[in-house]
C-alpha positions in Angstrom: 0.1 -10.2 14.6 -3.0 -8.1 16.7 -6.1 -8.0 15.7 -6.8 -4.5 14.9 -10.6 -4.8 16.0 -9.9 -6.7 19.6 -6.0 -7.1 20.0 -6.0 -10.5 19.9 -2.7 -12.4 19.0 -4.3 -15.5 17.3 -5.7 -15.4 13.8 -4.9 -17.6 11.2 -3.7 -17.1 7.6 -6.9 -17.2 4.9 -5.4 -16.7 1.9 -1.7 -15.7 0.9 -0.9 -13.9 -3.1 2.3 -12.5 -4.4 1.6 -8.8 -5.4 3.8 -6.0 -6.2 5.7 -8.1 -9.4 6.7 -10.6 -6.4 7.9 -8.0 -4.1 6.2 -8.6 -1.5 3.1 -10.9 -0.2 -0.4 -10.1 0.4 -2.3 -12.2 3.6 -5.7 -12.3 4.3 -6.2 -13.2 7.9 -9.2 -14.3 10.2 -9.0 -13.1 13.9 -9.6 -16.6 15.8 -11.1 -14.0 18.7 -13.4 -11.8 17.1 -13.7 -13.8 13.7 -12.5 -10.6 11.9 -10.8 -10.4 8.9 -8.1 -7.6 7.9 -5.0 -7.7 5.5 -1.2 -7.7 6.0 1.8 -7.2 3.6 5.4 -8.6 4.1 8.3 -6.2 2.1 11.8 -7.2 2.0 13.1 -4.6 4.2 16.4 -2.8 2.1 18.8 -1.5 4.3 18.1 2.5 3.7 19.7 4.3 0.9 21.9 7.2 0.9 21.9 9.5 -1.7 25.4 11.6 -2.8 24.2 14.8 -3.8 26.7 16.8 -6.6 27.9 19.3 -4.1 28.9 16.3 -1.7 26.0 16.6 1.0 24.3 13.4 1.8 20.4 12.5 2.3 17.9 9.8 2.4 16.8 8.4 -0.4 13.2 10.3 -1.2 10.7 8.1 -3.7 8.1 11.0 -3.6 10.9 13.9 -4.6 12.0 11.5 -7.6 8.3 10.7 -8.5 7.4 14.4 -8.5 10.4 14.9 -11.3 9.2 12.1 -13.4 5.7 13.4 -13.0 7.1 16.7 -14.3 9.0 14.9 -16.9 6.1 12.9 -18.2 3.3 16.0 -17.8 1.0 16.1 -20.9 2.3 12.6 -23.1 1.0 9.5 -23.1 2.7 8.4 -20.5 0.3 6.8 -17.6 0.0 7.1 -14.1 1.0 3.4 -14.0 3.5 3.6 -16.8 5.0 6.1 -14.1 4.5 4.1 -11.0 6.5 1.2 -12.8 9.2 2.7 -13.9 9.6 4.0 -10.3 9.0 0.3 -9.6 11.9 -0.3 -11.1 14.0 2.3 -10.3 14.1 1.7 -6.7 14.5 -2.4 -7.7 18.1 -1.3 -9.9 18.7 1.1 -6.5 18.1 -1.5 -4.0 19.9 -4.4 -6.2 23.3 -2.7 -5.2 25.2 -4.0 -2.7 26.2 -0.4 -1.3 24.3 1.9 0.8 25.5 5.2 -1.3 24.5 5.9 -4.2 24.9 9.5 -6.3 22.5 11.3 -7.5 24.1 10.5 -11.2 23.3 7.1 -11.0 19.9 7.8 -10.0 19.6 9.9 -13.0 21.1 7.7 -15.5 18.8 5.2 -14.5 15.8 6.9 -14.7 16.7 8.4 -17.9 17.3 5.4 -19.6 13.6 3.7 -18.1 12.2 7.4 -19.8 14.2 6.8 -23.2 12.2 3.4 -23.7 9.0 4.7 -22.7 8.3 8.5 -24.2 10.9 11.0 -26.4 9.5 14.0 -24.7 9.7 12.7 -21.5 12.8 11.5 -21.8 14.1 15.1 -23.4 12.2 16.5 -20.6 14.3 15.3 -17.8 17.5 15.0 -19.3 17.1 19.1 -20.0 17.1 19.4 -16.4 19.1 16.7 -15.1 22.1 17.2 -17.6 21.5 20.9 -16.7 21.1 22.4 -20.6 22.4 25.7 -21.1 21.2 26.7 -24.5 19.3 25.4 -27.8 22.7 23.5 -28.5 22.3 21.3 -25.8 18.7 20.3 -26.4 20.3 19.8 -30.6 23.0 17.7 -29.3 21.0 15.5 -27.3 17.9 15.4 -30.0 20.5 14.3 -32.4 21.7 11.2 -30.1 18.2 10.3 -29.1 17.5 10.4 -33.1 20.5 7.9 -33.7 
């Protein structure tokens, strides 16, 4: 590892915590040249996703595309910033979990609407109305109905 203050190769490892639930670790290092201290992370790098749209095209998974959704899905409840940032936690955990590359977007949605479900009604109403693609107040009945059950 450089120092990012002089480029030197040799520091040595200060202090070393879990963050992230466990999913990765957090080092505080010294810089043995300059006596500098800066912070590294280690992630388990996933092999990157591929997600199988409806109409059959294919693209990289996008975390910020499916956080903006569940922001959408989740505007004005009680549902935190963190609440959100967990459940996305999580999402990509399930996503990564599988042993296959591919994944369809239906999955993705299933998932995530089954995280909302547990967390807030609304939101969870929210996202299924566009995910599930509702046509008319039937659809948003039927589904009320279920979530009711």
């Amino acid at each position: 590892m450089r120092c990012p203050y002089c480029n030197n190769q040799d520091d040595k490892v200060v202090d070393s915590r879990a963050c992230r639930d466990g999913q990765a670790i957090r080092r505080r290092r010294e810089c043995v040249g300059c006596n500098q201290r800066f912070t590294t992370y280690e992630y388990i790098e996933h092999a990157p996703l591929t997600v199988i749209k409806r109409d059959g095209t294919r693209e990289p998974f996008d975390r910020p595309k499916l956080q903006k959704k569940i922001e959408l899905a989740c505007y004005k409840t009680s549902v935190s910033t963190d609440d959100m940032e967990e459940l996305m936690d999580q999402v990509e955990a399930d996503l990564g979990n599988r042993a296959v590359k591919e994944v369809h977007s239906h999955h993705i949605g299933e998932v995530v609407m089954e995280r909302l479900k547990t967390l807030n009604d609304v939101a969870y109403v929210r996202f299924a109305s566009v995910y599930r693609q509702f046509k008319d107040r039937q659809d948003f009945v039927r589904e009320l109905e279920q979530l009711a059950n």
